[in-house]
Backbone as a chain_set.jsonl record, in Angstrom:
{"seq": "XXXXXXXXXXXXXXXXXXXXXXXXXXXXXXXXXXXXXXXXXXXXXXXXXXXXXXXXXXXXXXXXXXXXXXXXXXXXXXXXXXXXXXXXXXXXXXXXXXXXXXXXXXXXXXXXXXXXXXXXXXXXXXXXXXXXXXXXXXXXXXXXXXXXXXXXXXXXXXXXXXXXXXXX", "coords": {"N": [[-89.073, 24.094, -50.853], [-86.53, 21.371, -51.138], [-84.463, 21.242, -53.177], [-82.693, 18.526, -54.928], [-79.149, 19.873, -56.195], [-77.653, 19.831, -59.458], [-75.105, 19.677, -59.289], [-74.498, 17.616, -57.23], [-76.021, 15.269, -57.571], [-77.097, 13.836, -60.603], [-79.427, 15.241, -63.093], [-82.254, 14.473, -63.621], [-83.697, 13.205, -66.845], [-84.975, 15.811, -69.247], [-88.125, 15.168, -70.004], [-88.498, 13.673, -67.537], [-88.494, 15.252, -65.489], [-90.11, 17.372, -66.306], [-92.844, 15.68, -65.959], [-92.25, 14.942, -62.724], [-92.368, 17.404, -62.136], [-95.042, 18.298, -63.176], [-96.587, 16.337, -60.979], [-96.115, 17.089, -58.563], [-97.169, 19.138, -58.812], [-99.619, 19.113, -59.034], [-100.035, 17.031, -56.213], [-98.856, 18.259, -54.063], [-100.505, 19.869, -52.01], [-102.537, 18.09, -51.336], [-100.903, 16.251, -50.054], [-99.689, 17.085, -48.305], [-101.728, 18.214, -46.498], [-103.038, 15.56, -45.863], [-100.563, 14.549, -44.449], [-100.242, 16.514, -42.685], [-102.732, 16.424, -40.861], [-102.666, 14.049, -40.002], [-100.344, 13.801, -38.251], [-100.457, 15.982, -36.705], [-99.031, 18.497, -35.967], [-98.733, 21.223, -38.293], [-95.643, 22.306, -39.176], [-94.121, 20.621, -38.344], [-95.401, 18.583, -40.601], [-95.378, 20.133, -42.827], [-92.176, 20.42, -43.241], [-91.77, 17.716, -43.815], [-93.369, 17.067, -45.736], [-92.249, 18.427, -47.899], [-89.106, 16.953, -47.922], [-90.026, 14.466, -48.669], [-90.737, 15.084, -50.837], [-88.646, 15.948, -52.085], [-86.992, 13.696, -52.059], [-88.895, 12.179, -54.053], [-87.893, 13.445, -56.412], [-85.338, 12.987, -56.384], [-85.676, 10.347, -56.813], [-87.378, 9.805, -59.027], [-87.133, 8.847, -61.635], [-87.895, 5.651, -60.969], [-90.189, 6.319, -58.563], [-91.901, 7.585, -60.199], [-92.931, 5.8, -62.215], [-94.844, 3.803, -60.439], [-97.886, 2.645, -59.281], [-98.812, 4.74, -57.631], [-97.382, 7.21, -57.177], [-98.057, 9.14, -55.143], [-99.17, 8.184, -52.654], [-96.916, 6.97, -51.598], [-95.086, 9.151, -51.29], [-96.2, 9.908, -49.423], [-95.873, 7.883, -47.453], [-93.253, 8.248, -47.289], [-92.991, 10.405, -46.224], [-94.339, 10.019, -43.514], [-92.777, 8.592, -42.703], [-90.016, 9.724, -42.351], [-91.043, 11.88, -40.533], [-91.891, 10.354, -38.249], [-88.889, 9.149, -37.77], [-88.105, 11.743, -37.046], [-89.128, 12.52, -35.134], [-88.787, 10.279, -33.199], [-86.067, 10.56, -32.735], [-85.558, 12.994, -32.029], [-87.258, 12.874, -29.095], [-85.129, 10.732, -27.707], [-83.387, 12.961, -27.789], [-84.045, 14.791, -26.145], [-86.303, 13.617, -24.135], [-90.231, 13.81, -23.298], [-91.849, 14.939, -20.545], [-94.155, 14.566, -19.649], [-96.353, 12.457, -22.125], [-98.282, 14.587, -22.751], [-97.051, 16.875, -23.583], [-96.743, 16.173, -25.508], [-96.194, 18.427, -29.068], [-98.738, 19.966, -30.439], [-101.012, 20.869, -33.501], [-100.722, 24.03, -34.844], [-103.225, 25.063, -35.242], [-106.63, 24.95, -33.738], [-108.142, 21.975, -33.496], [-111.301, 21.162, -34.886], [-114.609, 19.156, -34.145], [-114.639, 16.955, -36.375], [-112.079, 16.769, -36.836], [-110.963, 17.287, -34.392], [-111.868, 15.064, -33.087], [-110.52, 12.824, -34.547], [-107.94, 13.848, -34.618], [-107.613, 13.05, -31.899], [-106.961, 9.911, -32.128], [-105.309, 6.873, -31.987], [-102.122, 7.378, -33.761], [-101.646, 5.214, -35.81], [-103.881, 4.454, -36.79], [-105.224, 7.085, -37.249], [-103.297, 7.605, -39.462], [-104.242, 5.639, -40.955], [-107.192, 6.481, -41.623], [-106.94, 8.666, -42.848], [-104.965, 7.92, -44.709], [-107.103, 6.695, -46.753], [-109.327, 8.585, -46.421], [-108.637, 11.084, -46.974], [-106.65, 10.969, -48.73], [-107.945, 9.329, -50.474], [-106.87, 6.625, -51.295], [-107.478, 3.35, -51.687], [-107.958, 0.483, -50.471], [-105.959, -1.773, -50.832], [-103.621, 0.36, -51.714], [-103.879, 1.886, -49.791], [-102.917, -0.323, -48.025], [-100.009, -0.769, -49.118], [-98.685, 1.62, -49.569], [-98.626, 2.165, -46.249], [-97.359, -0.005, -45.822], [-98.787, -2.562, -44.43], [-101.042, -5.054, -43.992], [-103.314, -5.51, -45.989], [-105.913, -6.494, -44.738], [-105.295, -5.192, -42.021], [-105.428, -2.652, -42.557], [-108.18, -2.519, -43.48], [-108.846, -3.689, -40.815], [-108.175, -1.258, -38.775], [-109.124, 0.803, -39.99], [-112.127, 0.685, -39.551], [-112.309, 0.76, -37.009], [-111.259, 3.283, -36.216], [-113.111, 4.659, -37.62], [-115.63, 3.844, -36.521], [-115.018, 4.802, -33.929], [-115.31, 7.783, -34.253], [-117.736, 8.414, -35.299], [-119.064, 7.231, -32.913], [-118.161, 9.278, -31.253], [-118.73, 11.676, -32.487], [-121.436, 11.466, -32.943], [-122.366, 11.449, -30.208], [-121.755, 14.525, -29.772], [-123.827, 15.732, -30.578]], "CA": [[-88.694, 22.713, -51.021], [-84.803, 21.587, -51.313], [-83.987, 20.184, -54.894], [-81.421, 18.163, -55.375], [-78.511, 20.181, -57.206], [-77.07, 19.189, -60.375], [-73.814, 19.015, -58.794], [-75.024, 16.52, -56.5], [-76.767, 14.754, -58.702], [-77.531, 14.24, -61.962], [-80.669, 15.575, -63.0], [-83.381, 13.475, -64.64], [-83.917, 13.569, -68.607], [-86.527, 16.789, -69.404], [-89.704, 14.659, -69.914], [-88.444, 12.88, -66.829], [-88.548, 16.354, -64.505], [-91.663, 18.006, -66.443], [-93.476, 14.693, -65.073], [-92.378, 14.992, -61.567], [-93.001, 19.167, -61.728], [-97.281, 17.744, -62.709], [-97.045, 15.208, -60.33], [-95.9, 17.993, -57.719], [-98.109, 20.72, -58.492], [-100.818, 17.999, -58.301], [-100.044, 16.182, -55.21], [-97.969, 18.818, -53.105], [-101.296, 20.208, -51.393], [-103.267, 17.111, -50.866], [-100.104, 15.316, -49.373], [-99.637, 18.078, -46.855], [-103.348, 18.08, -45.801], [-102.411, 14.471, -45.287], [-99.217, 14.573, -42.496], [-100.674, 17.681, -41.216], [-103.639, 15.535, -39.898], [-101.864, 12.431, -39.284], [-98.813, 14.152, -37.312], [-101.044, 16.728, -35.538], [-97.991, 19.307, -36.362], [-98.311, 22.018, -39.229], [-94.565, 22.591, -39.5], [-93.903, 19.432, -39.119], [-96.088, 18.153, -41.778], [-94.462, 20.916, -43.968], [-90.993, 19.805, -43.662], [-91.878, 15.932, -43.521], [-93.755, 16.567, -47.238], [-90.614, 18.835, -48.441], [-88.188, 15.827, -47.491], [-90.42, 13.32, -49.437], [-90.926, 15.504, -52.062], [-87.182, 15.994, -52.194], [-86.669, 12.196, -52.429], [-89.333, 11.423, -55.044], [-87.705, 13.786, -57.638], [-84.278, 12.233, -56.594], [-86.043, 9.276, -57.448], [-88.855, 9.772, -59.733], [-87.292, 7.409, -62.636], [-88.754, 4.834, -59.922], [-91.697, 6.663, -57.938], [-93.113, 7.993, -61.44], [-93.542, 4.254, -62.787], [-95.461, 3.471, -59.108], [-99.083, 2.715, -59.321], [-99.212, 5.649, -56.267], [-96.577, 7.771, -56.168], [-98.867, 10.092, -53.986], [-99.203, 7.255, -51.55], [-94.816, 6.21, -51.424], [-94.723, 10.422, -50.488], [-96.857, 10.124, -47.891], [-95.21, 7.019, -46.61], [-92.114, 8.85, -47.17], [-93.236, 11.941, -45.147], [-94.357, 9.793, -42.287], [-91.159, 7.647, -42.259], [-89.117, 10.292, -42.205], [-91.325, 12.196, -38.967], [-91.585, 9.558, -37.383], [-87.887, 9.271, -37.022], [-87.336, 13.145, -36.429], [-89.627, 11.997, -33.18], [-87.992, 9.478, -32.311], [-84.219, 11.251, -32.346], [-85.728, 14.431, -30.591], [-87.398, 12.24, -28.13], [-83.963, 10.557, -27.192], [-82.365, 13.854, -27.083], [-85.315, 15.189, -25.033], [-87.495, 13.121, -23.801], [-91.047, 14.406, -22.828], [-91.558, 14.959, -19.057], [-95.464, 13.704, -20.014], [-97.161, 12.661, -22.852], [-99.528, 16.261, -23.284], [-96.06, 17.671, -23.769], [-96.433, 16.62, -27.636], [-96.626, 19.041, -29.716], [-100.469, 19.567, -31.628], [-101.06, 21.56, -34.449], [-101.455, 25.391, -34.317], [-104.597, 25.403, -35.346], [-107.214, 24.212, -32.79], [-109.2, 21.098, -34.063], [-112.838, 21.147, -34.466], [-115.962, 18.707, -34.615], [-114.092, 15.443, -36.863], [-111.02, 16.78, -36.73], [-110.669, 17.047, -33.076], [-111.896, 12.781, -32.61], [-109.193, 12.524, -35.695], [-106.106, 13.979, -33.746], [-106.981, 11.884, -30.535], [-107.266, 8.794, -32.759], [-103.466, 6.597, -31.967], [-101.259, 7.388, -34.927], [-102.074, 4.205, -36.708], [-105.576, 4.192, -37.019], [-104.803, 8.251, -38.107], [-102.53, 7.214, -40.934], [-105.235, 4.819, -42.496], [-108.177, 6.894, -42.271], [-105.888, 9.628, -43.229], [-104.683, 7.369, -46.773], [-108.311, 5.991, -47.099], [-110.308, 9.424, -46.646], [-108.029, 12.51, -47.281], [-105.934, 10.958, -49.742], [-108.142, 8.696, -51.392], [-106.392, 5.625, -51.597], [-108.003, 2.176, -52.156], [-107.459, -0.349, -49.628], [-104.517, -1.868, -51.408], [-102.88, 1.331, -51.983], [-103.006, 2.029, -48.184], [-101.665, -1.113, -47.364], [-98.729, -0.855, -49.909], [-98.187, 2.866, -48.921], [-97.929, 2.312, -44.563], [-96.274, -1.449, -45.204], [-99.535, -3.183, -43.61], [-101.41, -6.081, -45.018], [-105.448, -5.107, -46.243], [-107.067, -6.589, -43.493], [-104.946, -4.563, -40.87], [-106.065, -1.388, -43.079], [-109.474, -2.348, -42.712], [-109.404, -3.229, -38.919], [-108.23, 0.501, -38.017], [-110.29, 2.067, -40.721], [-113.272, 0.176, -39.517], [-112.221, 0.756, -35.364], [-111.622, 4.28, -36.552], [-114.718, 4.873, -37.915], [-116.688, 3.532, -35.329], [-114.949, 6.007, -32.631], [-115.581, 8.948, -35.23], [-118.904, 7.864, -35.573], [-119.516, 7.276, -31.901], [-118.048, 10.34, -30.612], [-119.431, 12.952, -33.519], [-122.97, 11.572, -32.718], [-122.358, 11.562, -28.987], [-121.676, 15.755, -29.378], [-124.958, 16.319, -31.235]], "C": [[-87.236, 22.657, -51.408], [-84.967, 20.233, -52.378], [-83.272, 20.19, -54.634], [-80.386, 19.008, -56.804], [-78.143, 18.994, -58.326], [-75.595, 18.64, -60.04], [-73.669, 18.099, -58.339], [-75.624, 15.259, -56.785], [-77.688, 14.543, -59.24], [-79.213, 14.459, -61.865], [-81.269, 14.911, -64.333], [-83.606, 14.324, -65.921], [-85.039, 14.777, -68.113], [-87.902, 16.778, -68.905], [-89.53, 14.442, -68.381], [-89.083, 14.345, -64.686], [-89.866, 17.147, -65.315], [-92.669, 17.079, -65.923], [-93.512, 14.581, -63.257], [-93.122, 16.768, -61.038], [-94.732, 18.621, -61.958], [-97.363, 17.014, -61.958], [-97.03, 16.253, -59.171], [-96.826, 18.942, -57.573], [-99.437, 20.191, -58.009], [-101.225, 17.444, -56.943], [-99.505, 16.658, -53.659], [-99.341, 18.962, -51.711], [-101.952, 19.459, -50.516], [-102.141, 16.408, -49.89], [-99.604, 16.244, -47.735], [-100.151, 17.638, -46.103], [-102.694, 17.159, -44.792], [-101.8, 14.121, -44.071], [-99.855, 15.346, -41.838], [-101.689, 16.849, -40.104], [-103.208, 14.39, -39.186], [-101.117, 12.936, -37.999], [-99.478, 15.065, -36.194], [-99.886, 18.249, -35.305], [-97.964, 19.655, -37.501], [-96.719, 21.847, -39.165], [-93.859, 21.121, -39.664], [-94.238, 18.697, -40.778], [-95.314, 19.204, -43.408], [-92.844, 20.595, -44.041], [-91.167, 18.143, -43.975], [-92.324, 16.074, -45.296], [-92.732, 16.989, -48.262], [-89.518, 17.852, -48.638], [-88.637, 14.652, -48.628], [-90.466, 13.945, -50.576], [-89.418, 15.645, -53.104], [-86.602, 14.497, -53.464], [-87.064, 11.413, -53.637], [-88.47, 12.033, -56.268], [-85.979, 13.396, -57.568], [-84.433, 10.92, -57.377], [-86.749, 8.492, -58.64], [-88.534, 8.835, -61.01], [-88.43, 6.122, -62.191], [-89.878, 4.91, -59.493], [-92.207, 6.887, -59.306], [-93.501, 6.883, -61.862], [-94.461, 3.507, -61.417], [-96.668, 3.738, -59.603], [-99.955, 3.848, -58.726], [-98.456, 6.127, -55.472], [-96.948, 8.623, -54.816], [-98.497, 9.311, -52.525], [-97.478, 7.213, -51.0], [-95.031, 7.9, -50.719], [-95.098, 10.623, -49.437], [-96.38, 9.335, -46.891], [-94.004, 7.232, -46.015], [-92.004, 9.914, -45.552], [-93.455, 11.185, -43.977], [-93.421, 8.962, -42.085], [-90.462, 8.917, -41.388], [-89.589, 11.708, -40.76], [-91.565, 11.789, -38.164], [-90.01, 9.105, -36.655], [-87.433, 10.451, -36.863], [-87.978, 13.09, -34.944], [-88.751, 11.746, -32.692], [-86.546, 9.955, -31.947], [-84.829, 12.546, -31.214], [-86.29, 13.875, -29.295], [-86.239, 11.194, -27.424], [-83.239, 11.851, -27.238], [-82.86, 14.574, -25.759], [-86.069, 14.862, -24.714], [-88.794, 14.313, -22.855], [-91.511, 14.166, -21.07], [-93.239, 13.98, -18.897], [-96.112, 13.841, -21.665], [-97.878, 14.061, -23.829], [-98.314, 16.969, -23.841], [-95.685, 17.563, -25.279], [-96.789, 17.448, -27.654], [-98.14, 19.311, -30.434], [-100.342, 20.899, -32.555], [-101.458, 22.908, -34.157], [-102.478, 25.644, -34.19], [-105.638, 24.415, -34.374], [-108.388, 23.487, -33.801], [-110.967, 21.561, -34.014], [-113.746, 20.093, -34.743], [-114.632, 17.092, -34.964], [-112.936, 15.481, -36.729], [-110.181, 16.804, -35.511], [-110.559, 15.176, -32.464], [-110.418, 12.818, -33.454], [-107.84, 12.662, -35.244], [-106.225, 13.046, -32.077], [-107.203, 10.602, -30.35], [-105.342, 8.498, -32.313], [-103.555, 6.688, -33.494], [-101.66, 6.3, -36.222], [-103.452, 4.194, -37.307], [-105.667, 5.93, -37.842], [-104.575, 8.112, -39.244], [-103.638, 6.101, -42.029], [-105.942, 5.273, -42.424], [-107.72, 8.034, -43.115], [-106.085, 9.364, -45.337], [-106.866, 7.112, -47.214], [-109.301, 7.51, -47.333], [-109.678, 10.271, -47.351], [-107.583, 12.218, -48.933], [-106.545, 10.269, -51.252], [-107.879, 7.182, -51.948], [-107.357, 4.627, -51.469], [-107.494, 1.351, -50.869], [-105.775, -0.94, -49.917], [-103.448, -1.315, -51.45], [-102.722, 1.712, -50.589], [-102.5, 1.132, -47.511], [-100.621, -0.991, -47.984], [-98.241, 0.484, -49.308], [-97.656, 2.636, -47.455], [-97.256, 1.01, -44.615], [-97.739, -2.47, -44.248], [-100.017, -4.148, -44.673], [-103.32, -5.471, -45.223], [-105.803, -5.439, -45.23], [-106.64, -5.807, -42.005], [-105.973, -3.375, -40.996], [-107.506, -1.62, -42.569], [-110.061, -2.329, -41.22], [-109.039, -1.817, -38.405], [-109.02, 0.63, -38.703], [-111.582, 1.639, -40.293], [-113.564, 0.363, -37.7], [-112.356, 2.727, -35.301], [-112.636, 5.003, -36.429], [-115.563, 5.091, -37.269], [-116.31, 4.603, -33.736], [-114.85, 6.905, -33.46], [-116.958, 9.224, -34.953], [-119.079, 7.821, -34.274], [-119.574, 8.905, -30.735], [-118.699, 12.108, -31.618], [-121.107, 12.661, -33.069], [-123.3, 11.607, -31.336], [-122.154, 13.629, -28.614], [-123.202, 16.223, -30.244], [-125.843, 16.849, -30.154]], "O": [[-86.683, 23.632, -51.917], [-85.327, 19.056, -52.395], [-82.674, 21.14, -54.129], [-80.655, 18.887, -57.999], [-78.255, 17.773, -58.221], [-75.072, 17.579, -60.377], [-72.751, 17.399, -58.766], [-75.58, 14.298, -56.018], [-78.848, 14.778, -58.901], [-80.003, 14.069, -61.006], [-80.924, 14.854, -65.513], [-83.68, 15.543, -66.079], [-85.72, 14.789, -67.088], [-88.583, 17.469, -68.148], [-90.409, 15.013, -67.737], [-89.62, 14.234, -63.584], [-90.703, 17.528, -64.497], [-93.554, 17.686, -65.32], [-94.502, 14.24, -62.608], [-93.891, 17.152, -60.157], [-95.523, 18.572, -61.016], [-98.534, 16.635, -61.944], [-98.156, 16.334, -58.682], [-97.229, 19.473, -56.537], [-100.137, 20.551, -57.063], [-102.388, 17.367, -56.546], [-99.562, 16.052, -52.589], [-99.233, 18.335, -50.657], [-102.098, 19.729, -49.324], [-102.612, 15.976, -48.838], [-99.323, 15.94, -46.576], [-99.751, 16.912, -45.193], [-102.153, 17.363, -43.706], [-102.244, 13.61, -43.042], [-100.135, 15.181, -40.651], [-101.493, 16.688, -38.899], [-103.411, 13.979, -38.043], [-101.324, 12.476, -36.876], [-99.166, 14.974, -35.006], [-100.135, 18.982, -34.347], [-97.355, 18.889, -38.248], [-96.599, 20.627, -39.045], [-93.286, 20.62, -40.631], [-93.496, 18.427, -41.722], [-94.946, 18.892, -44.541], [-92.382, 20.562, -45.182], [-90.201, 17.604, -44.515], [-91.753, 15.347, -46.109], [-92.358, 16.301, -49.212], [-88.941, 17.99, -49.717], [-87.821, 14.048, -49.325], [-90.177, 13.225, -51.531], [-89.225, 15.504, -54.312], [-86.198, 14.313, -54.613], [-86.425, 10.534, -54.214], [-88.264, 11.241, -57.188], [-85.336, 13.495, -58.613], [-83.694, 10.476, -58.255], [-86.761, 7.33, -59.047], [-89.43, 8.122, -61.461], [-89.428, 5.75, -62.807], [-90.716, 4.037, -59.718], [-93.177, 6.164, -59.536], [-94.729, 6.857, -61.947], [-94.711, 2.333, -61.692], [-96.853, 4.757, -60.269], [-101.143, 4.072, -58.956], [-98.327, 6.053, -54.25], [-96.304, 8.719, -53.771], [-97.786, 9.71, -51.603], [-97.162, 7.515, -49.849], [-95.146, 7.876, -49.494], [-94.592, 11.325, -48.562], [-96.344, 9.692, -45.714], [-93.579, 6.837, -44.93], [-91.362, 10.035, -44.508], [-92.71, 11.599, -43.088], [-93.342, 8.585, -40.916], [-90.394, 9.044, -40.165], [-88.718, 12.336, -40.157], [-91.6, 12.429, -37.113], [-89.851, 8.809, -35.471], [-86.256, 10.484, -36.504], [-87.476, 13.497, -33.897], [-87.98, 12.389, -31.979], [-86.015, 9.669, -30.874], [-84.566, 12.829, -30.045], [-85.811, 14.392, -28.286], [-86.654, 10.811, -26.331], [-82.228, 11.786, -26.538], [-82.267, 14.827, -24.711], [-87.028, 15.628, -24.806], [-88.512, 15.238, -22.093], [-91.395, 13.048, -20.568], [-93.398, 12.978, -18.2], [-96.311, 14.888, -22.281], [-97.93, 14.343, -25.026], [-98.615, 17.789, -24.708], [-94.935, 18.211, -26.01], [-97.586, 17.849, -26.805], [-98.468, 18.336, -31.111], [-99.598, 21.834, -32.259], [-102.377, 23.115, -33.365], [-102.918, 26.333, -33.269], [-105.413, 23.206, -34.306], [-109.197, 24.029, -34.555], [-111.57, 22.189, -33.145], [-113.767, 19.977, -35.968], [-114.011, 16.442, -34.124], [-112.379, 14.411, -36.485], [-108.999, 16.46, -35.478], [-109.761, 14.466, -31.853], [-109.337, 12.835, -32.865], [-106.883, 11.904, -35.397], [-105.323, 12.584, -31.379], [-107.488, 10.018, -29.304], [-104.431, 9.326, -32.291], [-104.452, 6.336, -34.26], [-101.913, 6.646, -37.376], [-103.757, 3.819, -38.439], [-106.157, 5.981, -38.97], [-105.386, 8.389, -40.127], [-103.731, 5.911, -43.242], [-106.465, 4.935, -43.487], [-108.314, 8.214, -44.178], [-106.606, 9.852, -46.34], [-107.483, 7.647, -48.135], [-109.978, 7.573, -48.359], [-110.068, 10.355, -48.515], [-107.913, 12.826, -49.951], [-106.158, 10.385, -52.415], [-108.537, 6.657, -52.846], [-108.386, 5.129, -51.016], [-106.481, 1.784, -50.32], [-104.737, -0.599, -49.351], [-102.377, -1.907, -51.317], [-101.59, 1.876, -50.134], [-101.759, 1.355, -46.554], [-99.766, -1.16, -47.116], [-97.323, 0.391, -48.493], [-96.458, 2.828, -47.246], [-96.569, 0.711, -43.638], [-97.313, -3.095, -43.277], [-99.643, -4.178, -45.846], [-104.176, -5.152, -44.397], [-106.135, -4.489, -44.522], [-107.403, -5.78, -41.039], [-106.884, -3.051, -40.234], [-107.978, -1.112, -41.552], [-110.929, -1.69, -40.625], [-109.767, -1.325, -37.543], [-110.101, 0.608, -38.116], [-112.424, 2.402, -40.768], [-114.655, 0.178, -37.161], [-113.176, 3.366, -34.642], [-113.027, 5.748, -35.531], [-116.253, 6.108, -37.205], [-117.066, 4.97, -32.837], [-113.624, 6.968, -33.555], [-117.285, 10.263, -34.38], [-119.517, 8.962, -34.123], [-120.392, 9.386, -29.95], [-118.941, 13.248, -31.221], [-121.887, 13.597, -32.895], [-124.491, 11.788, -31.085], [-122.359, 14.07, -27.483], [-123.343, 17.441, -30.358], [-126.9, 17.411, -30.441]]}, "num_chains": 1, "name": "protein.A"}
């Protein structure tokens, strides 16, 4: 992970950095998980949570007083791979589609429906199952309003649910 030097700046009071180091050791793992599934890209997902993780302890006066900093990192992480897409896809656009990237590891069973869920509907079952979040907390985290959250998580679902009991 790339900490902000001291040179660069200043570094938060004591308490203020022993709070972000438990919030980190806490949240680093689960927030991975997180992008990794959403993004469908290990390495990605590992720099994308590095970047946010970066940001919160630039920030953490701020994110630590947040009802869910967990949630802001994750929002973070997919802000910030969503536009490393979008720039590498204007420098290189894909010749088709299949030509994304997917995760090294080959899906299986829920996790296979889960990566060929669109992005959106990903990112809220994503906050809602993996991470835990509350309805509220995944609309405040992706920027949506509750009832969006619930229409993916509930459209989601139902192609999870249709296609897991359709391989039985």
């Amino acid at each position: 992970m790339v900490v902000p030097t001291t040179a660069s700046r200043p570094a938060p009071p004591e308490a203020a950095a022993d709070g972000f180091e438990a919030f980190y050791r806490a949240h680093v793992d689960r927030v991975y998980r997180a992008l990794a599934v959403t993004l469908r890209q290990d390495d990605l997902a590992h720099e994308a949570v590095d970047e946010a993780m970066a940001r919160a302890y630039a920030k953490w006066a701020v994110v630590g007083t947040l009802d869910n900093p967990a949630g802001w990192v994750f929002r973070v992480g997919l802000n910030w791979a969503t536009s490393w897409w979008r720039k590498k896809r204007r420098e290189h656009p894909p010749a088709v589609e299949a030509d994304h990237p997917v995760s090294d590891a080959t899906p299986t069973g829920a996790l296979l429906v889960l990566a060929e869920l669109p992005l959106p509907q990903r990112a809220v079952i994503t906050c809602r199952i993996l991470l835990d979040l509350s309805t509220a907390e995944t609309a405040e985290a992706l920027g949506l309003s509750e009832g969006t959250v619930k229409s993916r998580l509930s459209r989601g679902l139902t192609v999870l649910r249709t296609q897991l009991s359709s391989e039985e």
